[in-house]
N, CA, C and O atoms as CSV, one atom per row, in Angstrom:
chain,resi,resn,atom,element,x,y,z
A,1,UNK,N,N,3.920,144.898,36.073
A,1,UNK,CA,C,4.023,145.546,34.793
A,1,UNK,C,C,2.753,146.347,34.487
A,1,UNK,O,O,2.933,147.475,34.030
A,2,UNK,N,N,1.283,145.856,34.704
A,2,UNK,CA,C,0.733,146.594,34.087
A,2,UNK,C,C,-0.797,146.646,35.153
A,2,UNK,O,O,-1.987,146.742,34.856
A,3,UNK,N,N,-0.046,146.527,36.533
A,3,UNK,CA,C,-0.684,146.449,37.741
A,3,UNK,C,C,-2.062,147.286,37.413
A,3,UNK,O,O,-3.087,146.742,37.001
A,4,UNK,N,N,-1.943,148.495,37.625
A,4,UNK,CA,C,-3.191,149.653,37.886
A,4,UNK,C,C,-4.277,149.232,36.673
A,4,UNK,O,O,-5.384,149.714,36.434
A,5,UNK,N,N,-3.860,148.616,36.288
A,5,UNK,CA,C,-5.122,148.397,34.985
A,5,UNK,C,C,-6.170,147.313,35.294
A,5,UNK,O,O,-6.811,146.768,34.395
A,6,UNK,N,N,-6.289,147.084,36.309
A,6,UNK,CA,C,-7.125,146.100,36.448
A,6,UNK,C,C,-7.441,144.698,36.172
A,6,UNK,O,O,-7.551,143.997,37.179
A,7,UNK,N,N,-7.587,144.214,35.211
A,7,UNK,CA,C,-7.918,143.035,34.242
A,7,UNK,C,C,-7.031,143.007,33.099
A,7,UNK,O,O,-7.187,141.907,32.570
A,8,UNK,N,N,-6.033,143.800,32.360
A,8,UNK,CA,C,-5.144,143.864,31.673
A,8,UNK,C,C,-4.252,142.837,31.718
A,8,UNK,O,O,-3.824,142.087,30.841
A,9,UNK,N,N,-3.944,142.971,33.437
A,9,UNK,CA,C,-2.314,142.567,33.525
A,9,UNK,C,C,-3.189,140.740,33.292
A,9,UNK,O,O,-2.929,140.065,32.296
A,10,UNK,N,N,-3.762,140.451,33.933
A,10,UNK,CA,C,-4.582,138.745,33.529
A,10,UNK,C,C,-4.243,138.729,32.414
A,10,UNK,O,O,-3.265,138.022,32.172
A,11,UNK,N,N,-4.851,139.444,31.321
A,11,UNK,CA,C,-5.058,139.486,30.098
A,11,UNK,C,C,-3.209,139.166,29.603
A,11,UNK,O,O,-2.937,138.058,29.140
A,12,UNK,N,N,-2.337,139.994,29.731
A,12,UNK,CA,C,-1.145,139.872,29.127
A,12,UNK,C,C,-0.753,138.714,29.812
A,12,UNK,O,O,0.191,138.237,29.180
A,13,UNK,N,N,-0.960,138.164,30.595
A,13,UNK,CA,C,-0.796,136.881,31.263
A,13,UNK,C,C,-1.180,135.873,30.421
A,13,UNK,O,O,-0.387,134.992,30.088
A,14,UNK,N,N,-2.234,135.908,30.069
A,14,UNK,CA,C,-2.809,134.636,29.221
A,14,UNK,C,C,-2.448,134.526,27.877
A,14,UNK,O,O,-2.411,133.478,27.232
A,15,UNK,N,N,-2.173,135.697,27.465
A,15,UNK,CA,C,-1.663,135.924,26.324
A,15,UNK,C,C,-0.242,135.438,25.957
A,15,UNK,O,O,-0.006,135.080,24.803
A,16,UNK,N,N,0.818,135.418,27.030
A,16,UNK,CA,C,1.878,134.845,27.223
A,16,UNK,C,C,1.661,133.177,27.152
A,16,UNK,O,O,2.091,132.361,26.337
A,17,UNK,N,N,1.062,133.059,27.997
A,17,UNK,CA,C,0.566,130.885,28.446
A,17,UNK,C,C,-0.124,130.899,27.115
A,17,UNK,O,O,-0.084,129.739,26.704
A,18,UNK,N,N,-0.668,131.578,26.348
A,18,UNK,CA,C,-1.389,131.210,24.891
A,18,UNK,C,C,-0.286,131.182,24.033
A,18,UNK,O,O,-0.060,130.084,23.524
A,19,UNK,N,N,0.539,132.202,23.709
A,19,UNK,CA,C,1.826,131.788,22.697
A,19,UNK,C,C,2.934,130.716,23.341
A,19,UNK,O,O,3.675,130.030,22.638
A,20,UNK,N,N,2.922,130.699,24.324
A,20,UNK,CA,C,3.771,129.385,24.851
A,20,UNK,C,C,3.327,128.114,24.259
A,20,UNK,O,O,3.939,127.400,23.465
A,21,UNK,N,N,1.954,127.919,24.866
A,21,UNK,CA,C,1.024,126.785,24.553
A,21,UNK,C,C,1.392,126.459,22.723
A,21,UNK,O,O,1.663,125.383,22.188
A,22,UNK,N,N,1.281,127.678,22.180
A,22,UNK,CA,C,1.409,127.458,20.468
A,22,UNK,C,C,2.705,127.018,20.163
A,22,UNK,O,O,2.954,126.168,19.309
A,23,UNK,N,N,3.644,127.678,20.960
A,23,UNK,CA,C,4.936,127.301,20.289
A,23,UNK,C,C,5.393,125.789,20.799
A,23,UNK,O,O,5.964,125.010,20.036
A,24,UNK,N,N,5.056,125.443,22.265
A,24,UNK,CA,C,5.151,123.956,22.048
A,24,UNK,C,C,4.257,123.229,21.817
A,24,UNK,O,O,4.443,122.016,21.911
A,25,UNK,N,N,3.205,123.662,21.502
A,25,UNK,CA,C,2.207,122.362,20.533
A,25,UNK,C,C,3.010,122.260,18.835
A,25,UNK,O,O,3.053,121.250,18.133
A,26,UNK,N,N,3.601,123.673,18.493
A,26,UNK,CA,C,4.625,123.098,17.237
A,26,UNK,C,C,5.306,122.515,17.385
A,26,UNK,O,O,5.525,121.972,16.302
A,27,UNK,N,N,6.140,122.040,18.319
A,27,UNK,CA,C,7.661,122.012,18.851
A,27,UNK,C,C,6.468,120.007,18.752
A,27,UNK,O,O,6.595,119.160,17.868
A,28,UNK,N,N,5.911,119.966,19.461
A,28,UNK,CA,C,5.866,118.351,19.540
A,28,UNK,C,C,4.856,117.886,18.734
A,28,UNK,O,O,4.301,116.795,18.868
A,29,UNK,N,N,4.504,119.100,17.505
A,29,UNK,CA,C,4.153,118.454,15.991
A,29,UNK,C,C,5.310,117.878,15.559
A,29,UNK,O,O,5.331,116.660,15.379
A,30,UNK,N,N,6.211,118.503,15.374
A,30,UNK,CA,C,7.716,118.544,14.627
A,30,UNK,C,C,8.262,117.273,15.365
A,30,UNK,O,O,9.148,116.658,14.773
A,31,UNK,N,N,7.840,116.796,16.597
A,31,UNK,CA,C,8.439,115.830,17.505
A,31,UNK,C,C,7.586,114.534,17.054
A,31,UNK,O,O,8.179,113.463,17.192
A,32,UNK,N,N,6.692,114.501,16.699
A,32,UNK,CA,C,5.605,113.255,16.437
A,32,UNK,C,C,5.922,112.892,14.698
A,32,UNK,O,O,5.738,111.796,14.168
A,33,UNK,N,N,6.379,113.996,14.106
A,33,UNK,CA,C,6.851,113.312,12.895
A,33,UNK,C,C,8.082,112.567,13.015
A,33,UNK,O,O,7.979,111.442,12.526
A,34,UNK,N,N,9.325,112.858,13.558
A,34,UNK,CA,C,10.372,112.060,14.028
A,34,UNK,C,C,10.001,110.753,14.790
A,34,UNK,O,O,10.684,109.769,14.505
A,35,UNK,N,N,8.933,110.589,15.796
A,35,UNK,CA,C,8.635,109.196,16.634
A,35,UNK,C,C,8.498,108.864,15.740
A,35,UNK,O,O,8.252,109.458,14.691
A,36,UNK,N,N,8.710,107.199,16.105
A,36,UNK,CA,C,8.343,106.088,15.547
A,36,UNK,C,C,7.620,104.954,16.385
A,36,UNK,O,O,7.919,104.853,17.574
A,37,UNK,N,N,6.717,104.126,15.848
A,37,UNK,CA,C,6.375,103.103,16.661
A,37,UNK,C,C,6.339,101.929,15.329
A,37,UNK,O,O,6.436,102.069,14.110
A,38,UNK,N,N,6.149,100.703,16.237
A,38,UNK,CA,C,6.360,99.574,15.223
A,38,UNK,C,C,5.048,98.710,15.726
A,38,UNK,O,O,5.122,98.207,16.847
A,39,UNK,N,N,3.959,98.532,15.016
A,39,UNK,CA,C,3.401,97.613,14.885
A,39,UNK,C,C,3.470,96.100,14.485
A,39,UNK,O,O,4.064,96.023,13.410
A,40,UNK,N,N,3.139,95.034,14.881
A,40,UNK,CA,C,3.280,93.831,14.245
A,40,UNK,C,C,2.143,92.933,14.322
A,40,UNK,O,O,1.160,93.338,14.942
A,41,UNK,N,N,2.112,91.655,13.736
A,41,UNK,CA,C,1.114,90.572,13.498
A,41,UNK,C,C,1.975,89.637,13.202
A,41,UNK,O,O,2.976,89.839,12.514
A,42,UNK,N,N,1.661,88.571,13.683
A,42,UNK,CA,C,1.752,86.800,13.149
A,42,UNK,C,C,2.719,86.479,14.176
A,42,UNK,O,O,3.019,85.303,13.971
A,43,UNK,N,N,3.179,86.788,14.889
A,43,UNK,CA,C,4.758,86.960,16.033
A,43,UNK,C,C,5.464,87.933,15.608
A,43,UNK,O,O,6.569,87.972,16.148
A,44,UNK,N,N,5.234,88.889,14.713
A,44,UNK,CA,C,6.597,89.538,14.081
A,44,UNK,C,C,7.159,89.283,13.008
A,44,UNK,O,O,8.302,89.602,12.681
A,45,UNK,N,N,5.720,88.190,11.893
A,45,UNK,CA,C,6.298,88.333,10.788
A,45,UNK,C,C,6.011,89.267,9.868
A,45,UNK,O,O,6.376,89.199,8.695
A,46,UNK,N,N,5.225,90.343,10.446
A,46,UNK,CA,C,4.678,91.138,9.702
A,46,UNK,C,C,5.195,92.606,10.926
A,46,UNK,O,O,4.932,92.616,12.129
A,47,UNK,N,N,5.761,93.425,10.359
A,47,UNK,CA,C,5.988,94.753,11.643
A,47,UNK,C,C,5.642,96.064,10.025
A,47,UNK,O,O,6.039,96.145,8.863
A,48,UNK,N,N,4.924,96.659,10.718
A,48,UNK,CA,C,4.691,97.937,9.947
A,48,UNK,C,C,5.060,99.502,11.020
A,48,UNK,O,O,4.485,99.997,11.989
A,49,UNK,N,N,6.023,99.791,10.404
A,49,UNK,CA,C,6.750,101.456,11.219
A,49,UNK,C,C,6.152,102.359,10.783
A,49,UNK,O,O,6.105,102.633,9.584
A,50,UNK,N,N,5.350,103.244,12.071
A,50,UNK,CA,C,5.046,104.157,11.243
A,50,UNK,C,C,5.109,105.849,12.571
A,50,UNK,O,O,5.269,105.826,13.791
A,51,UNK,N,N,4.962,106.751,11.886
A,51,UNK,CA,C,5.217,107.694,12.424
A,51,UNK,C,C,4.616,108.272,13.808
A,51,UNK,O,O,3.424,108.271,13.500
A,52,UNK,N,N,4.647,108.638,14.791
A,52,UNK,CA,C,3.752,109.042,16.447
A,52,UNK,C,C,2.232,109.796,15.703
A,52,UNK,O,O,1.075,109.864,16.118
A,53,UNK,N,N,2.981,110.346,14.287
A,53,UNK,CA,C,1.067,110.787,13.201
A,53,UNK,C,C,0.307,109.772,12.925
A,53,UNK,O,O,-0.924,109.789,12.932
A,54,UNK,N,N,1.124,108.693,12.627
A,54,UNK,CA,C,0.467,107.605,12.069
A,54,UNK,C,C,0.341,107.528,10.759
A,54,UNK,O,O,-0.729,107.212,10.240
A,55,UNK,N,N,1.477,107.823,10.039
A,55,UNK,CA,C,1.956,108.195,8.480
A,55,UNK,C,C,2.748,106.678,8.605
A,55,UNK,O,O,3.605,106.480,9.467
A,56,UNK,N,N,2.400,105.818,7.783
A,56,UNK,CA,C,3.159,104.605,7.706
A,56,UNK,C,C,4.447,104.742,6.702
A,56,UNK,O,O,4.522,105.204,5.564
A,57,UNK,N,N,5.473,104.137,7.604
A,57,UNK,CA,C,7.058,104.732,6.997
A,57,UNK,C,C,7.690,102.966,6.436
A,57,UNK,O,O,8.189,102.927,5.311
A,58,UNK,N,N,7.646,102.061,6.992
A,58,UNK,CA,C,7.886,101.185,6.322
A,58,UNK,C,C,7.382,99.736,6.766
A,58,UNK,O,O,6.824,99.486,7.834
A,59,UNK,N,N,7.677,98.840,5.760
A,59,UNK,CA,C,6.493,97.584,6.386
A,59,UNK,C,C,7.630,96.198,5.822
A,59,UNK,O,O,8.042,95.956,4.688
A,60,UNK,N,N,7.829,95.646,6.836
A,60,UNK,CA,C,9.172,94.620,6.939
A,60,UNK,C,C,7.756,93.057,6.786
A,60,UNK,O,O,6.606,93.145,7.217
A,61,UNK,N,N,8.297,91.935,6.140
A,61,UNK,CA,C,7.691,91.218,6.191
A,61,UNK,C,C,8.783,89.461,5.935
A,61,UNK,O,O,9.633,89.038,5.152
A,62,UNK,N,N,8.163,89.059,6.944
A,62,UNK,CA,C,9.568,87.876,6.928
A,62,UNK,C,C,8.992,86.852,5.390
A,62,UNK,O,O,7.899,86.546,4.914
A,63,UNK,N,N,10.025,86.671,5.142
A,63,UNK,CA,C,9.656,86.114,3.435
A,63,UNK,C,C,9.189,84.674,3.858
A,63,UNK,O,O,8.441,84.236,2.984
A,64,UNK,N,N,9.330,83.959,4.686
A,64,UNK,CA,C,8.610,82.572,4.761
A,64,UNK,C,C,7.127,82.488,4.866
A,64,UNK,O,O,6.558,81.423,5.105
A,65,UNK,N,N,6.539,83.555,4.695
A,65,UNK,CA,C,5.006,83.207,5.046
A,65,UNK,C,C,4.487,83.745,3.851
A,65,UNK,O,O,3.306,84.088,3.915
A,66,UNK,N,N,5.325,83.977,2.305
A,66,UNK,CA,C,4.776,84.013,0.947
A,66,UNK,C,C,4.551,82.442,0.557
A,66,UNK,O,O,5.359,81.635,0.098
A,67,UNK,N,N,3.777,82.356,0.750
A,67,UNK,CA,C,2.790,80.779,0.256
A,67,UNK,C,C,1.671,80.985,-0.890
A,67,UNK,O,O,0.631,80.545,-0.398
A,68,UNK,N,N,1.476,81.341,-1.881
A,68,UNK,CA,C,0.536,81.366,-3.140
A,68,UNK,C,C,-0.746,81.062,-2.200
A,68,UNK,O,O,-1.589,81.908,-1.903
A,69,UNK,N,N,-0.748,79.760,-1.800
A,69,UNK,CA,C,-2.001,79.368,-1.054
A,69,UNK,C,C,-2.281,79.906,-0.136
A,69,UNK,O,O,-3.488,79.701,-0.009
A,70,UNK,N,N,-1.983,80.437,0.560
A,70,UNK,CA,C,-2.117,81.252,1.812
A,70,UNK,C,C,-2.051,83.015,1.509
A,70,UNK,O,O,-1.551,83.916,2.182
A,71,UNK,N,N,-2.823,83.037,0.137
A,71,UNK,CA,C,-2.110,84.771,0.383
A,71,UNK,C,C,-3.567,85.985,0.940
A,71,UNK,O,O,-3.656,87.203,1.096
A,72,UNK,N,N,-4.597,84.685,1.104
A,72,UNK,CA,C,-5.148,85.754,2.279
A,72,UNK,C,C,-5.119,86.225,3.778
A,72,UNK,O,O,-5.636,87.136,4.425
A,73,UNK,N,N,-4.074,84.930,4.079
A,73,UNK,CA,C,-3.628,84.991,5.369
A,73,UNK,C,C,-2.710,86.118,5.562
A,73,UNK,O,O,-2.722,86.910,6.505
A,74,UNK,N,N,-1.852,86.096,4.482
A,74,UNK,CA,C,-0.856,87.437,4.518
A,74,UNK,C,C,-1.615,88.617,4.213
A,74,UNK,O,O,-1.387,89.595,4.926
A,75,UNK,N,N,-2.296,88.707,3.487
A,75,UNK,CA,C,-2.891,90.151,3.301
A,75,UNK,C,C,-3.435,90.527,4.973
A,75,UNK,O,O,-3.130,91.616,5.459
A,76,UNK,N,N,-4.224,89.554,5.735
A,76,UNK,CA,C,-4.792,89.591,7.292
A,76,UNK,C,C,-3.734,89.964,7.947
A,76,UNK,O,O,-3.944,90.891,8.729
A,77,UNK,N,N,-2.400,89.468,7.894
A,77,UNK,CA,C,-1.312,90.053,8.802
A,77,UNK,C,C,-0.745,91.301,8.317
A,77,UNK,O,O,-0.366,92.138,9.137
A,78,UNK,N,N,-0.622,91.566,6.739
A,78,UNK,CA,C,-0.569,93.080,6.563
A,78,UNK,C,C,-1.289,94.441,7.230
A,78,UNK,O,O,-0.911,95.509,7.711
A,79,UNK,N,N,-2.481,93.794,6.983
A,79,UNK,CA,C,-3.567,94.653,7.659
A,79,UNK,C,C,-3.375,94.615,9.188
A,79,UNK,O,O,-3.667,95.630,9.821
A,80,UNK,N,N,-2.841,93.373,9.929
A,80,UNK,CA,C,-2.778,93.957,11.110
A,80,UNK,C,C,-1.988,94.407,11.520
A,80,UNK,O,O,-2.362,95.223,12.363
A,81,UNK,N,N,-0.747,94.351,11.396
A,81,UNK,CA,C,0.477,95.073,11.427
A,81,UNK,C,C,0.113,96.756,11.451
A,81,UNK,O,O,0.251,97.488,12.430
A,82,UNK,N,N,-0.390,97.157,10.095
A,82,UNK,CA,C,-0.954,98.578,9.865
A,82,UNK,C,C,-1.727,99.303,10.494
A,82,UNK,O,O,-1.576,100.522,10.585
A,83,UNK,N,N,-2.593,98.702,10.977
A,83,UNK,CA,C,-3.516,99.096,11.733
A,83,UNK,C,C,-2.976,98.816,13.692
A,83,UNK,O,O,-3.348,99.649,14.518
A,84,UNK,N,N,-2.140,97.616,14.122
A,84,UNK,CA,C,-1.635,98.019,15.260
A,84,UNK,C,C,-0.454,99.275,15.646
A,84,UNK,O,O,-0.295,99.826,16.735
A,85,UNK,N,N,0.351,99.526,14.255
A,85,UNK,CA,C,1.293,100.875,14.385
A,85,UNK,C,C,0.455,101.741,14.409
A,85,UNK,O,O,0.371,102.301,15.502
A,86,UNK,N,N,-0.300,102.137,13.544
A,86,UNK,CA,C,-1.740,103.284,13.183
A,86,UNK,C,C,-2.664,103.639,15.089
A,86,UNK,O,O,-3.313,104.612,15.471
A,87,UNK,N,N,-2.301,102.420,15.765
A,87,UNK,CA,C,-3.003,102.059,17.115
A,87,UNK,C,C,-2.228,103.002,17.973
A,87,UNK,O,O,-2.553,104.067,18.498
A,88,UNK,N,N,-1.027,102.269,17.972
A,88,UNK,CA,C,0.228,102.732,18.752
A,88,UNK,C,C,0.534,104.216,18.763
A,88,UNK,O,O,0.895,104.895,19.724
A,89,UNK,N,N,0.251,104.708,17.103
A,89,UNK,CA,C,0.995,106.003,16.884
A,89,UNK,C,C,-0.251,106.554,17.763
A,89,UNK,O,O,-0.109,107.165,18.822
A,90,UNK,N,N,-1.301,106.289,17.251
A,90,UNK,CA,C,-2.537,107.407,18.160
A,90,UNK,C,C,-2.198,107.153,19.570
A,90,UNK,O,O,-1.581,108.059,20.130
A,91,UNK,N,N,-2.436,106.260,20.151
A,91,UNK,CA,C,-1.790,106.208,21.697
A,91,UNK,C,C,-0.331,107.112,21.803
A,91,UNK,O,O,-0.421,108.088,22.547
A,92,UNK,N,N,0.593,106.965,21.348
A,92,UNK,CA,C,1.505,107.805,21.756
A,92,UNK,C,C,1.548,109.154,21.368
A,92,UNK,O,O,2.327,109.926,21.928
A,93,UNK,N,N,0.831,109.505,20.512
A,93,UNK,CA,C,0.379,110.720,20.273
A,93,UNK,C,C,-0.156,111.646,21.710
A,93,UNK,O,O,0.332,112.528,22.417
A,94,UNK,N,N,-1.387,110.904,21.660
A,94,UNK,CA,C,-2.343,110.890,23.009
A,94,UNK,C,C,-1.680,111.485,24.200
A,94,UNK,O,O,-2.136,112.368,24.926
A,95,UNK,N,N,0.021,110.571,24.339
A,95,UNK,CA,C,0.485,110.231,25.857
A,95,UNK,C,C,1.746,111.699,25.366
A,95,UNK,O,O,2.589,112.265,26.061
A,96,UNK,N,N,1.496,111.829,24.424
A,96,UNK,CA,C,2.560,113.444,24.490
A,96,UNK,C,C,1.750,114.412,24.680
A,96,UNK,O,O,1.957,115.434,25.335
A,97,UNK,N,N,0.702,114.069,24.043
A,97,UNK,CA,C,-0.046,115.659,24.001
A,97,UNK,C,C,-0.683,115.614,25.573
A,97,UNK,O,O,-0.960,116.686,26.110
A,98,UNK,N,N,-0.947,114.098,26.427
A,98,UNK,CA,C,-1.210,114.712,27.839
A,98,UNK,C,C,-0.070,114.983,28.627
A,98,UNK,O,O,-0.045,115.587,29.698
A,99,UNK,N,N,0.767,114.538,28.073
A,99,UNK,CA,C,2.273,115.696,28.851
A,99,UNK,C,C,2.401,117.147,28.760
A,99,UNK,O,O,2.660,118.009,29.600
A,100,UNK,N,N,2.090,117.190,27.221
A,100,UNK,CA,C,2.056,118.607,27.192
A,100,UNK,C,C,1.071,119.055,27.677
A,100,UNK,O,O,1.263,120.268,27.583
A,101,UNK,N,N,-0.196,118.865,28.301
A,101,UNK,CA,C,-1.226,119.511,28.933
A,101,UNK,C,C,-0.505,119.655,30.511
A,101,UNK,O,O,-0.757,120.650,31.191
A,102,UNK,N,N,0.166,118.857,30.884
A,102,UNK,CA,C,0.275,118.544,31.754
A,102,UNK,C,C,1.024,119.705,32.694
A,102,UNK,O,O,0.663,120.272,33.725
A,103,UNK,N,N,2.773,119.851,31.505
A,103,UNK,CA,C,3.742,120.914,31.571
A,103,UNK,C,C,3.218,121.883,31.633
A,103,UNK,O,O,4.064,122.763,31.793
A,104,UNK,N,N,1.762,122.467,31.580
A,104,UNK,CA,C,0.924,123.816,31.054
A,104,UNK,C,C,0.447,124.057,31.927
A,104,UNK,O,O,0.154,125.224,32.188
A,105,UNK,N,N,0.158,122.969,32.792
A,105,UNK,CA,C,-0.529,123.138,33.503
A,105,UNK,C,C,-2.162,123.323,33.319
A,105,UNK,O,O,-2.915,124.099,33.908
A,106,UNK,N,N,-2.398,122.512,32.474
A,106,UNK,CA,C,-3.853,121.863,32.036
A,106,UNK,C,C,-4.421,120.953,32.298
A,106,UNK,O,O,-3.676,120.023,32.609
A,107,UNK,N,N,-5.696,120.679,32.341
A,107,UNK,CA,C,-6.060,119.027,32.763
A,107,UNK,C,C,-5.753,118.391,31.365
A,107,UNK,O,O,-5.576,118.688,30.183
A,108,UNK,N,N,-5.811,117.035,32.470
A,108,UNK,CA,C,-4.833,115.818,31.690
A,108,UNK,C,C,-5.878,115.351,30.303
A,108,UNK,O,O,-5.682,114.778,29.232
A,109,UNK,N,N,-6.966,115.901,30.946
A,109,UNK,CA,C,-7.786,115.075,29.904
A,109,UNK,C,C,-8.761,116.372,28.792
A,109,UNK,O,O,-9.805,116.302,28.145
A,110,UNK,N,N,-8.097,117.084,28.957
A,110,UNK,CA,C,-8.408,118.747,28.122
A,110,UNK,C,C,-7.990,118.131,26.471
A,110,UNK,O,O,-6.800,117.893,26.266
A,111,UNK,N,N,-8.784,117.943,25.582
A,111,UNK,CA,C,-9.136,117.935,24.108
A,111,UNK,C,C,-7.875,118.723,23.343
A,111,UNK,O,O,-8.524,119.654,22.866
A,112,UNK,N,N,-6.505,118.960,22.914
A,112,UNK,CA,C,-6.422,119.802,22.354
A,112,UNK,C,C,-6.180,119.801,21.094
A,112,UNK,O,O,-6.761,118.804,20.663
A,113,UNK,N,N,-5.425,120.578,19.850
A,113,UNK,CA,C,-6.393,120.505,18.708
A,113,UNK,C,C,-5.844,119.716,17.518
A,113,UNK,O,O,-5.906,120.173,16.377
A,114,UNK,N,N,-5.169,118.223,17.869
A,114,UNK,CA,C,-4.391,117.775,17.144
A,114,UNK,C,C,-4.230,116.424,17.823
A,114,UNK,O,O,-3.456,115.588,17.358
């Protein structure tokens, strides 16, 4: 296409792999709000769902471990629940966006901006 020009035709080259790159880094923004992962604590009496962003979507809690006396123990399994989905979502975040480096043909371990 734009052979005789020297350094051009590179140029419209990269320029192509640069709007690609943009349109599926949207494409698996839009995809990480739909994932889900589920965090939990205590065996699973505590599971907190939250989004591949790590936007917490809902938090299930088995009703036998409301004890008056024990309610700092539950607040400890709230918190961990939240913070292992919050774990999860960043890890799977992580493991899309090195796919998508991957499909690009980028290194696996290239920073990108999200």
């Amino acid at each position: 296409m734009l052979k005789g020009l020297g350094g051009l035709g590179d140029m419209a080259k990269m320029m192509k792999a640069a709007q690609e790159m943009q349109t599926r880094m949207a494409e698996l923004q839009d995809q990480l709000d739909t994932m889900t992962v589920v965090g939990e604590s205590g065996a699973g009496l505590v599971r907190a769902t939250a989004t591949a962003k790590g936007e917490l979507t809902g938090l299930d809690i088995d009703p036998t471990i409301f004890n008056p006396d024990e309610k700092e123990v539950v607040e400890d399994l709230i918190l961990a629940a939240i913070k292992d989905a919050q774990a999860k979502a960043a890890a799977r975040s992580q493991e899309e966006m090195r796919r998508l480096s991957e499909t690009l043909g980028l290194p696996a371990d290239m920073k990108l901006p999200f």
